[in-house]
N, C-alpha and C positions, 0 to 999 in steps of 0.2 A: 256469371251464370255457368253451369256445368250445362259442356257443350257433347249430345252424343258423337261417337266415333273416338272419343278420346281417354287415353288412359285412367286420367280422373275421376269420370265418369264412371268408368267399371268397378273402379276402386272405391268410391264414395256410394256408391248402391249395391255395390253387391251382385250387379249383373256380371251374366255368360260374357268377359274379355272378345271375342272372338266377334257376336251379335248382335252383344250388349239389350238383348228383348227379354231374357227371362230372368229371374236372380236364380244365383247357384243354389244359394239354400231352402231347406224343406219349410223352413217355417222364416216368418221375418222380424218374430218376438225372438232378440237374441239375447234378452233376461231369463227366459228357460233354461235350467241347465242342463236339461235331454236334449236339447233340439239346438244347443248355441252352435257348435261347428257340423251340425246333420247337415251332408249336404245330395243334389241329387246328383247321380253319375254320371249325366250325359245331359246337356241343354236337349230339350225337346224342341229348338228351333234351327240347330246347325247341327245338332249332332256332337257338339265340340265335349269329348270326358275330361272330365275334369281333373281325374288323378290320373295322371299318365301314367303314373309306375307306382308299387308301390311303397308306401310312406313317403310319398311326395309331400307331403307337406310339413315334414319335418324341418324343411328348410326356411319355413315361415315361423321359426322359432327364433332365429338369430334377425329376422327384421321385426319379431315384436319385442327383441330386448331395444333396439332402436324407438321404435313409437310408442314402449311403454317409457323410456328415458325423455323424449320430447313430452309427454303426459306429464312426468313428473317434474320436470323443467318448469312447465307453463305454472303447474299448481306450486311450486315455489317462489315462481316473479309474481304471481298475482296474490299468495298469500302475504308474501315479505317484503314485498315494494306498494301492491297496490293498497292493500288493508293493513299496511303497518304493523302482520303480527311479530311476535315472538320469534326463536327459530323452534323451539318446542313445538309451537302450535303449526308452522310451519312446514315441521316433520309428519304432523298428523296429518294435515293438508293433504301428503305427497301419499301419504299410505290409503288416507281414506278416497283419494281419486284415482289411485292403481286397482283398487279392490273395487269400487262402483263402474271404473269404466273399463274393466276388464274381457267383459264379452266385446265389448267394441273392439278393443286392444286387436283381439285373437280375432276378429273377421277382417280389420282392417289389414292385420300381419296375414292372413289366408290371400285376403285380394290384391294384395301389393305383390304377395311371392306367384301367384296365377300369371299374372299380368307384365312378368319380366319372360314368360315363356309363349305370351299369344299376342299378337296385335290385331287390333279391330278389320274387318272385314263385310264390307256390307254387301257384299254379293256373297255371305255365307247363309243364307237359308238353304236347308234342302230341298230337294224338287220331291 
């Protein structure tokens, strides 16, 4: 079970790193493609902004070449070892689940790169 207070937690929902009560983004349909990386500037529960500087998040480009390589890792042992295909069919496998899980990709690669610069705090609400 995803335990609050904990990194994962922030990381796998998409909540405020800091208070972990609100999610960062405007919308939580991340198949939109206006609204996949729209995010809001400031948790409305701690206050915590979310872009410190900017083009902060440029830096969660080099850990989703990371999580989109583990993406396509898993879609090659489950295409080529568990379903017995092809490596042809194999390669599709690897393309067609970089391209469908791509929004995921980029908000997991957004919450992973947050999350190496805030640690949970639960005495962050504001007064």
């Amino acid at each position: 079970m995803l335990k609050k207070g904990t990194k994962l937690y922030s990381i796998l929902t998409g909540t405020c790193p800091k208070c972990q009560l609100e999610s960062m983004y405007t919308s939580q349909n991340m198949y939109d493609p206006t609204k996949t990386l729209k995010m809001n500037e400031n948790c409305s529960h701690c206050g915590t902004k979310y872009k410190i500087e900017p083009s902060f998040f440029y830096g969660a480009m080099y850990v989703s070449y990371g999580v989109g390589i583990a993406f396509a890792a898993a879609a090659y042992v489950i295409s080529r070892f568990g379903l017995d295909s092809s490596l042809m069919v194999s390669f599709i496998a690897i393309v067609g689940t970089l391209v469908l899980f791509m929004p995921l990709i980029m908000r997991l690669s957004r919450n992973i790169w947050i999350n190496l610069f805030f640690k949970y705090d639960r005495n962050a609400v504001k007064k």
